[in-house]
C-alpha positions in Angstrom: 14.3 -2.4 -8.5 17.3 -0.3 -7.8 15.0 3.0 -8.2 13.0 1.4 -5.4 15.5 0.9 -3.1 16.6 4.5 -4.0 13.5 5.8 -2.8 13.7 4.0 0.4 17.1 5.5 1.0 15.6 9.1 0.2 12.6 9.3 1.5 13.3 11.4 4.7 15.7 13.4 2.5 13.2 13.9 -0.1 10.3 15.2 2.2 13.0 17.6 3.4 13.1 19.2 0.4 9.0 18.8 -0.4 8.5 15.9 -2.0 5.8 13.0 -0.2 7.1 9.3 -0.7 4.2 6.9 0.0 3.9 3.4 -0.1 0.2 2.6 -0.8 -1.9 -0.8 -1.1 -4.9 -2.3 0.0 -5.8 -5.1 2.7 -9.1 -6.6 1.4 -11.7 -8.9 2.5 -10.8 -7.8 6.9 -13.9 -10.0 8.6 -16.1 -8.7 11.3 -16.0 -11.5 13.4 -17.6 -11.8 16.8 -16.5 -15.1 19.0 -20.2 -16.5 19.9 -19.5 -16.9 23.7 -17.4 -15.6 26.1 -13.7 -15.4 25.5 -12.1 -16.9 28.8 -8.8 -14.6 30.1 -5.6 -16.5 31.3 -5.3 -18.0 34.4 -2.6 -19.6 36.7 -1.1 -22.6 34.0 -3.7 -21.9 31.2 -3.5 -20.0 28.4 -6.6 -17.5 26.9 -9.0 -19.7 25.5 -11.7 -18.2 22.7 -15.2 -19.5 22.6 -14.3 -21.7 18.9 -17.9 -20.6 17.5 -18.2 -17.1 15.6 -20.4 -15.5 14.2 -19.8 -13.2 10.3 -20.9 -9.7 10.4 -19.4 -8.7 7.0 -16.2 -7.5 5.4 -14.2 -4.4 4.6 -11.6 -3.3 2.7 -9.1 -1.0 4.0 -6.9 1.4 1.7 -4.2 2.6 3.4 -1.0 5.0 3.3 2.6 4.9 4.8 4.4 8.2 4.5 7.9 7.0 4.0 9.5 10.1 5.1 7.7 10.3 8.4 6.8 7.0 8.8 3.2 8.3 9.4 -0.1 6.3 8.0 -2.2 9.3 6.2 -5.6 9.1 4.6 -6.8 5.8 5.1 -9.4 4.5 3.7 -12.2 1.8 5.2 -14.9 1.1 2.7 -17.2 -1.7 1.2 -15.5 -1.8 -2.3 -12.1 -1.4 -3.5 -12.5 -0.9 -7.4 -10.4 1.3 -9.7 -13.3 4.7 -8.4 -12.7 3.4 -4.5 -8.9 3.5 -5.4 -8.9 7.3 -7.5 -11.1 8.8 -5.0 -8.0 7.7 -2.4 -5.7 8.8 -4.4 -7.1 11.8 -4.3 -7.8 12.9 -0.8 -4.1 12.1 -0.1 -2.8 14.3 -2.6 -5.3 17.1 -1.5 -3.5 17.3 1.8 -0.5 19.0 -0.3 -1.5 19.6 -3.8 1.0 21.5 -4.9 4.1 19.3 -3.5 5.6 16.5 -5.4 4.4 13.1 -5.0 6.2 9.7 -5.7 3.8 6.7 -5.0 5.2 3.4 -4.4 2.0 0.1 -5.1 2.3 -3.0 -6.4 0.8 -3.7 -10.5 -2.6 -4.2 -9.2 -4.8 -3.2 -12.5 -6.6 -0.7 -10.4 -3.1 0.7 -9.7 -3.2 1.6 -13.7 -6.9 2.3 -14.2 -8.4 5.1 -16.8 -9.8 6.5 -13.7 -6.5 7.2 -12.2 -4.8 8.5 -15.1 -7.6 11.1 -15.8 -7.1 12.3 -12.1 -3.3 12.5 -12.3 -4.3 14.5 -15.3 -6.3 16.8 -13.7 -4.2 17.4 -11.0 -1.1 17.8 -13.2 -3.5 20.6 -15.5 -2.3 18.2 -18.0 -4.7 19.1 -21.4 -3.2 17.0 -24.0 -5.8 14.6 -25.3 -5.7 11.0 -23.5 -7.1 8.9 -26.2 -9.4 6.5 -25.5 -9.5 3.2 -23.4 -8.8 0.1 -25.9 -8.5 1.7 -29.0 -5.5 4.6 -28.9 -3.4 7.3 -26.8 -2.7 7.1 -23.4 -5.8 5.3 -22.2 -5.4 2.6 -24.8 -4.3 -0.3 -22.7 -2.0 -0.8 -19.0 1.1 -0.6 -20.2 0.8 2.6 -21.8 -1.4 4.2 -19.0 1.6 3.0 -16.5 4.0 4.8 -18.5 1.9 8.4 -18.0 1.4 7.6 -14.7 5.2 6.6 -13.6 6.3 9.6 -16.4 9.4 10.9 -14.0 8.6 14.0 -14.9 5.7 14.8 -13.5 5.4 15.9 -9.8 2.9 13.0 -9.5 4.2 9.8 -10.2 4.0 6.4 -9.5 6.4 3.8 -8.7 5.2 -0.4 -9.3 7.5 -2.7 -7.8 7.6 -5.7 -10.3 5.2 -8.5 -10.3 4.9 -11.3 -7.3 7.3 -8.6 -5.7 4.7 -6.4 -3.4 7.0 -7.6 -1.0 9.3 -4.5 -1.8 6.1 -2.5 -0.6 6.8 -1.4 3.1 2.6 -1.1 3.7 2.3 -4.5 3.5 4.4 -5.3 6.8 2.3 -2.5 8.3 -0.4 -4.5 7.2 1.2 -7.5 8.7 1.2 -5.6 11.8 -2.2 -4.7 12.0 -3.1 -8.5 12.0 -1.2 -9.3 14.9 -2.4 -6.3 16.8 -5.6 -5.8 16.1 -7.0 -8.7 13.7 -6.1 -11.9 14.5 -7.2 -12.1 18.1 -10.0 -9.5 17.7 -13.6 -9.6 18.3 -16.2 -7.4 16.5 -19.9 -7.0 17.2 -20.4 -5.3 13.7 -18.9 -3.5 10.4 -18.7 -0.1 12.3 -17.3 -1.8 15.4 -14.4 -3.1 13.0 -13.8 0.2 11.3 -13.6 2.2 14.5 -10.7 -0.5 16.0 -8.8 0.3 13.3 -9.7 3.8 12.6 -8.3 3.9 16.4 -5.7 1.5 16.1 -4.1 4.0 13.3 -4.7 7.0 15.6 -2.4 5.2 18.1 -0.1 4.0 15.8 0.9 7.4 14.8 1.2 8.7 18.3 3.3 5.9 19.9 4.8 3.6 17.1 5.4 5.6 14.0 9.0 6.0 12.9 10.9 6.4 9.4 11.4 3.0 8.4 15.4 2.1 7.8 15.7 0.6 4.6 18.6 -2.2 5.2 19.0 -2.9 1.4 20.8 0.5 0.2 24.6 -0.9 -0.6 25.3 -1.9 -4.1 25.8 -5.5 -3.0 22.3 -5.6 -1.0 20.5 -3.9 -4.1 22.2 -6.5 -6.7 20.9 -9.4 -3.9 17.3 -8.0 -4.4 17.6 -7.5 -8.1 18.5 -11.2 -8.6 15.8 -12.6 -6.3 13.0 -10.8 -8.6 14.8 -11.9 -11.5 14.7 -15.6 -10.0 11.1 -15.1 -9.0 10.4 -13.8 -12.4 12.0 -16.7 -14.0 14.6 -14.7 -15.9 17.2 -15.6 -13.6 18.6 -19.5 -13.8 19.4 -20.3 -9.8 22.5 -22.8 -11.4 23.9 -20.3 -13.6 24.4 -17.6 -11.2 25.5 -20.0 -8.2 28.2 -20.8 -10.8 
Protein backbone atom coordinates (compact mmCIF):
# COMPACT_ATOMS: atom_id res chain seq x y z
CA UNK A 1 0.00 0.00 0.00
CA UNK A 2 2.39 2.62 1.08
CA UNK A 3 4.78 1.51 -2.00
CA UNK A 4 1.77 2.38 -4.18
CA UNK A 5 1.16 5.50 -3.03
CA UNK A 6 5.01 5.98 -3.38
CA UNK A 7 4.85 5.50 -6.90
CA UNK A 8 2.07 7.84 -7.42
CA UNK A 9 4.12 10.53 -5.71
CA UNK A 10 7.20 9.66 -8.12
CA UNK A 11 5.95 8.99 -11.10
CA UNK A 12 6.82 12.30 -13.00
CA UNK A 13 10.16 12.25 -11.00
CA UNK A 14 10.86 8.78 -11.94
CA UNK A 15 10.30 9.13 -15.82
CA UNK A 16 12.66 12.08 -15.35
CA UNK A 17 15.27 9.95 -14.66
CA UNK A 18 14.01 6.94 -17.24
CA UNK A 19 11.91 4.87 -15.63
CA UNK A 20 7.96 4.36 -17.19
CA UNK A 21 5.33 4.05 -14.32
CA UNK A 22 2.11 2.60 -15.81
CA UNK A 23 -1.12 1.77 -14.45
CA UNK A 24 -2.56 -1.01 -16.59
CA UNK A 25 -6.00 -3.03 -16.55
CA UNK A 26 -8.65 -4.16 -18.72
CA UNK A 27 -12.35 -2.95 -19.43
CA UNK A 28 -14.16 -6.03 -20.68
CA UNK A 29 -17.36 -7.05 -22.19
CA UNK A 30 -17.81 -2.80 -23.97
CA UNK A 31 -21.24 -3.54 -26.19
CA UNK A 32 -21.71 -2.41 -29.64
CA UNK A 33 -24.96 -1.10 -29.27
CA UNK A 34 -26.98 0.63 -31.97
CA UNK A 35 -30.34 2.50 -30.61
CA UNK A 36 -33.03 0.91 -33.34
CA UNK A 37 -34.62 4.27 -34.25
CA UNK A 38 -33.78 7.64 -34.40
CA UNK A 39 -32.34 9.28 -31.23
CA UNK A 40 -34.42 12.58 -30.91
CA UNK A 41 -31.99 15.92 -30.01
CA UNK A 42 -33.15 18.42 -27.21
CA UNK A 43 -35.63 20.87 -27.71
CA UNK A 44 -37.12 23.91 -25.97
CA UNK A 45 -38.30 22.15 -22.20
CA UNK A 46 -37.40 18.53 -23.29
CA UNK A 47 -34.58 16.65 -22.74
CA UNK A 48 -32.66 14.15 -25.59
CA UNK A 49 -34.83 11.29 -25.78
CA UNK A 50 -33.15 7.75 -27.28
CA UNK A 51 -35.23 5.42 -29.30
CA UNK A 52 -35.54 2.67 -25.94
CA UNK A 53 -35.09 -0.41 -28.58
CA UNK A 54 -31.38 -1.53 -29.49
CA UNK A 55 -30.02 -3.70 -31.29
CA UNK A 56 -26.35 -6.06 -30.04
CA UNK A 57 -23.61 -6.10 -32.53
CA UNK A 58 -21.05 -7.82 -30.25
CA UNK A 59 -18.47 -7.03 -27.62
CA UNK A 60 -14.87 -6.03 -27.06
CA UNK A 61 -12.45 -5.96 -24.66
CA UNK A 62 -10.23 -3.07 -24.36
CA UNK A 63 -6.60 -3.29 -22.67
CA UNK A 64 -5.34 -0.19 -21.90
CA UNK A 65 -2.33 1.98 -20.46
CA UNK A 66 -1.98 5.18 -18.33
CA UNK A 67 1.52 6.57 -18.28
CA UNK A 68 1.65 7.93 -14.88
CA UNK A 69 4.47 10.22 -15.55
CA UNK A 70 2.85 11.91 -18.47
CA UNK A 71 -0.44 11.20 -17.83
CA UNK A 72 -0.58 9.82 -21.50
CA UNK A 73 -2.74 6.46 -22.55
CA UNK A 74 0.06 4.29 -24.62
CA UNK A 75 -0.52 1.09 -26.44
CA UNK A 76 -3.92 0.25 -26.10
CA UNK A 77 -5.27 -2.63 -26.94
CA UNK A 78 -9.06 -3.39 -28.61
CA UNK A 79 -9.52 -7.05 -29.19
CA UNK A 80 -12.10 -10.10 -29.03
CA UNK A 81 -10.29 -11.94 -26.08
CA UNK A 82 -8.59 -10.92 -23.10
CA UNK A 83 -6.80 -14.18 -21.83
CA UNK A 84 -3.31 -14.41 -20.17
CA UNK A 85 -1.63 -14.54 -24.45
CA UNK A 86 -4.09 -11.27 -25.21
CA UNK A 87 -2.64 -9.75 -21.89
CA UNK A 88 1.51 -10.83 -22.63
CA UNK A 89 1.24 -9.91 -26.19
CA UNK A 90 0.19 -6.17 -24.47
CA UNK A 91 2.60 -6.25 -22.30
CA UNK A 92 4.79 -6.58 -24.74
CA UNK A 93 4.26 -3.92 -27.40
CA UNK A 94 4.29 -1.42 -24.47
CA UNK A 95 7.56 -2.26 -23.30
CA UNK A 96 8.91 -2.38 -27.00
CA UNK A 97 8.34 1.35 -27.20
CA UNK A 98 11.45 1.59 -24.70
CA UNK A 99 13.03 -1.66 -24.12
CA UNK A 100 15.85 -0.82 -22.59
CA UNK A 101 14.28 1.69 -19.76
CA UNK A 102 12.99 0.56 -16.55
CA UNK A 103 9.48 -0.35 -16.18
CA UNK A 104 7.26 -0.41 -12.98
CA UNK A 105 3.63 -1.72 -13.78
CA UNK A 106 0.88 -0.95 -11.49
CA UNK A 107 -2.61 -3.88 -12.22
CA UNK A 108 -4.76 -5.27 -9.96
CA UNK A 109 -4.26 -9.52 -8.91
CA UNK A 110 -6.13 -10.52 -11.90
CA UNK A 111 -4.69 -14.28 -12.58
CA UNK A 112 -3.76 -13.18 -16.05
CA UNK A 113 -1.79 -10.45 -14.25
CA UNK A 114 0.52 -13.52 -12.87
CA UNK A 115 0.30 -15.94 -15.82
CA UNK A 116 3.25 -18.42 -17.10
CA UNK A 117 2.89 -16.50 -20.16
CA UNK A 118 3.94 -13.31 -18.65
CA UNK A 119 6.61 -14.49 -16.58
CA UNK A 120 8.38 -16.17 -19.61
CA UNK A 121 8.23 -12.72 -21.42
CA UNK A 122 9.50 -10.75 -18.47
CA UNK A 123 12.12 -13.39 -18.73
CA UNK A 124 12.96 -12.84 -22.10
CA UNK A 125 13.12 -9.32 -21.97
CA UNK A 126 15.15 -9.28 -18.79
CA UNK A 127 17.85 -12.06 -20.76
CA UNK A 128 17.01 -13.81 -17.59
CA UNK A 129 18.40 -17.71 -18.37
CA UNK A 130 17.97 -19.33 -15.13
CA UNK A 131 15.59 -22.21 -15.43
CA UNK A 132 11.77 -21.31 -14.51
CA UNK A 133 10.46 -24.63 -13.50
CA UNK A 134 7.48 -25.79 -14.43
CA UNK A 135 3.81 -24.65 -14.07
CA UNK A 136 2.17 -26.80 -11.00
CA UNK A 137 4.82 -28.90 -10.03
CA UNK A 138 8.22 -26.64 -9.09
CA UNK A 139 10.41 -23.25 -9.70
CA UNK A 140 9.20 -20.17 -10.52
CA UNK A 141 6.22 -21.26 -12.62
CA UNK A 142 4.94 -23.54 -10.02
CA UNK A 143 1.92 -21.71 -8.83
CA UNK A 144 0.74 -17.48 -8.53
CA UNK A 145 2.21 -16.68 -5.66
CA UNK A 146 5.55 -17.64 -6.62
CA UNK A 147 5.24 -16.34 -10.26
CA UNK A 148 4.13 -12.85 -8.52
CA UNK A 149 7.19 -12.82 -6.63
CA UNK A 150 9.53 -12.97 -10.00
CA UNK A 151 7.44 -10.74 -11.58
CA UNK A 152 7.24 -7.86 -8.70
CA UNK A 153 11.26 -9.03 -7.93
CA UNK A 154 12.40 -5.08 -7.23
CA UNK A 155 15.17 -5.73 -8.76
CA UNK A 156 14.54 -6.21 -11.99
CA UNK A 157 14.03 -3.15 -14.43
CA UNK A 158 10.62 -4.81 -15.20
CA UNK A 159 8.45 -5.17 -12.43
CA UNK A 160 5.15 -5.27 -11.43
CA UNK A 161 3.26 -3.72 -8.75
CA UNK A 162 -0.50 -5.50 -7.55
CA UNK A 163 -2.46 -3.36 -5.44
CA UNK A 164 -4.18 -5.80 -2.84
CA UNK A 165 -7.29 -7.63 -3.47
CA UNK A 166 -10.96 -5.84 -3.89
CA UNK A 167 -8.54 -2.78 -3.91
CA UNK A 168 -8.24 -1.99 -7.95
CA UNK A 169 -9.59 1.03 -6.78
CA UNK A 170 -5.88 2.25 -5.96
CA UNK A 171 -5.43 1.64 -9.91
CA UNK A 172 -5.66 5.21 -11.58
CA UNK A 173 -6.85 3.31 -15.18
CA UNK A 174 -9.85 2.48 -13.76
CA UNK A 175 -11.18 6.18 -13.35
CA UNK A 176 -9.92 6.63 -16.84
CA UNK A 177 -11.99 3.90 -17.56
CA UNK A 178 -14.76 5.60 -15.68
CA UNK A 179 -14.29 8.35 -17.99
CA UNK A 180 -14.56 6.76 -21.04
CA UNK A 181 -18.11 5.59 -20.05
CA UNK A 182 -19.41 8.92 -19.56
CA UNK A 183 -17.82 10.22 -22.66
CA UNK A 184 -18.01 7.88 -25.03
CA UNK A 185 -20.06 4.74 -23.76
CA UNK A 186 -22.94 5.28 -21.99
CA UNK A 187 -24.74 7.55 -24.37
CA UNK A 188 -23.12 6.13 -27.51
CA UNK A 189 -24.43 4.50 -30.52
CA UNK A 190 -22.55 1.90 -32.64
CA UNK A 191 -23.56 0.47 -36.00
CA UNK A 192 -20.86 -2.39 -35.56
CA UNK A 193 -17.62 -3.90 -33.78
CA UNK A 194 -15.32 -1.70 -35.97
CA UNK A 195 -17.59 1.29 -35.52
CA UNK A 196 -16.98 0.83 -31.58
CA UNK A 197 -13.22 0.30 -31.88
CA UNK A 198 -12.62 3.39 -34.04
CA UNK A 199 -14.76 5.77 -31.24
CA UNK A 200 -12.48 4.79 -28.89
CA UNK A 201 -9.37 4.29 -30.93
CA UNK A 202 -10.35 8.14 -31.60
CA UNK A 203 -11.65 9.04 -28.37
CA UNK A 204 -7.92 8.13 -26.95
CA UNK A 205 -6.26 10.08 -29.81
CA UNK A 206 -8.21 13.13 -28.43
CA UNK A 207 -7.72 12.39 -25.08
CA UNK A 208 -4.05 12.75 -25.32
CA UNK A 209 -4.14 15.89 -27.21
CA UNK A 210 -6.62 17.90 -25.15
CA UNK A 211 -7.16 16.15 -21.67
CA UNK A 212 -4.02 14.29 -20.74
CA UNK A 213 -2.21 15.53 -17.61
CA UNK A 214 -0.04 13.93 -14.70
CA UNK A 215 -2.54 12.81 -12.39
CA UNK A 216 -1.96 14.46 -8.59
CA UNK A 217 -1.91 11.83 -6.25
CA UNK A 218 -3.81 13.50 -3.04
CA UNK A 219 -2.88 10.56 -0.74
CA UNK A 220 1.04 11.20 -0.27
CA UNK A 221 1.22 12.47 3.66
CA UNK A 222 1.86 9.92 6.24
CA UNK A 223 -1.54 10.44 7.70
CA UNK A 224 -3.40 10.02 4.14
CA UNK A 225 -1.23 6.79 3.43
CA UNK A 226 -2.03 5.25 7.08
CA UNK A 227 -6.02 6.37 6.09
CA UNK A 228 -5.71 4.10 2.89
CA UNK A 229 -3.77 1.36 4.60
CA UNK A 230 -6.54 0.87 7.18
CA UNK A 231 -9.40 0.98 4.62
CA UNK A 232 -7.77 -2.20 2.77
CA UNK A 233 -7.15 -3.69 5.97
CA UNK A 234 -11.01 -3.15 6.88
CA UNK A 235 -11.87 -4.27 3.42
CA UNK A 236 -9.73 -7.25 3.83
CA UNK A 237 -11.15 -8.05 7.09
CA UNK A 238 -7.96 -7.78 9.07
CA UNK A 239 -8.85 -4.59 10.42
CA UNK A 240 -11.85 -4.58 13.29
CA UNK A 241 -13.84 -1.05 12.53
CA UNK A 242 -14.61 -0.94 16.70
CA UNK A 243 -11.10 -1.51 17.62
CA UNK A 244 -9.54 1.07 15.78
CA UNK A 245 -12.48 3.75 16.34
CA UNK A 246 -11.41 3.06 19.91
Amino acid sequence: MTEICEIHDTAKEQYENGTHVVSTDEKPGIQAIERDGETLPTQSGKVERREFNYVRHGTQALINNLHLGTGSLITPTIADTRTEEDFARHIERLINIDPLASWIILCDQLNTHKSETLVRLIANALNDGQELGEKGKSGILQNMPTRQAYLSDVTHRIRFVYTPKHCSWLNPIEVWFSILERHVLHRGNFTSIQDLKEKIERYIIYYNKHLAKTWQWSATKTKDIQALIDKVLRIEGVLDSSAEAA
